[in-house]
N, C-alpha and C positions, 0 to 999 in steps of 0.2 A: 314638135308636138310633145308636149307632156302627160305622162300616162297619170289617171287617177290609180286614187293608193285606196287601199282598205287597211285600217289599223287591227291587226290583232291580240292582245293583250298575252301575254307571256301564261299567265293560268288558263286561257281559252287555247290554245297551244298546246300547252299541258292535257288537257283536257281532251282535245281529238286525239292526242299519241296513246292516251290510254284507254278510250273506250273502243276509236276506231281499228288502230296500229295496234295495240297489246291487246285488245279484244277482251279486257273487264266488262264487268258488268259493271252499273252504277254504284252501287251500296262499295264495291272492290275498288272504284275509279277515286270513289267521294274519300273513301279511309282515307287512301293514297295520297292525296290532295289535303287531308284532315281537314273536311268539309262537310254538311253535312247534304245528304243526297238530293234535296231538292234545289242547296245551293250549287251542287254538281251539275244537276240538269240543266239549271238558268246558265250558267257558264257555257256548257256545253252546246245549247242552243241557237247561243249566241255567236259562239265559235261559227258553227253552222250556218247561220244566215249569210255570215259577213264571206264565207271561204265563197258559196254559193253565189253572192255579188260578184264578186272578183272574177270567178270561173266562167260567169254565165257574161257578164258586161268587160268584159277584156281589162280586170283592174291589179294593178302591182298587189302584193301582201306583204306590207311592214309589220313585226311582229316588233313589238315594244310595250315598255310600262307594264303595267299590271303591278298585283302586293304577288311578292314569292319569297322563298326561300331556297338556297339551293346547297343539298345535303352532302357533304364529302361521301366518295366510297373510298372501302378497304380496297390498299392498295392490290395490284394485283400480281402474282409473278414470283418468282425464287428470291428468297434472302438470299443475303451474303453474307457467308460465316466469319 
């Protein structure tokens, strides 16, 4: 048997770790994303439909594709002299 998959796009992703997981608010989720709030919600929503297919009809979550960016951090930890 092969399980059906739900695609979820890498910005819709994004998108549940910061409103649901970091618990922003939208306007705080959408900067974050440099998006602007209503395109935060459509994202967002959609994240939501699809997580809620998967969960409720027993379906795999591929998380792929989407437009993203992904920003270095300062390293973290002791120089060495």
């Amino acid at each position: 048997m092969v399980l059906e998959r739900v695609s979820l796009a890498v910005e819709e992703l994004e998108s549940v770790r910061l409103k649901d997981l970091e618990g922003l608010d939208q306007e705080e989720a959408a900067a974050t994303m440099n998006v602007s709030q209503p395109t935060f919600h459509r994202i967002l929503e959609s994240a939501h439909k699809k997580i809620a297919d998967a969960l409720v009809r027993g379906k795999a979550i591929k998380i792929e594709g989407g437009e993203y960016v992904i920003k270095r951090r300062a390293r973290q930890g002791r120089r060495r002299a």
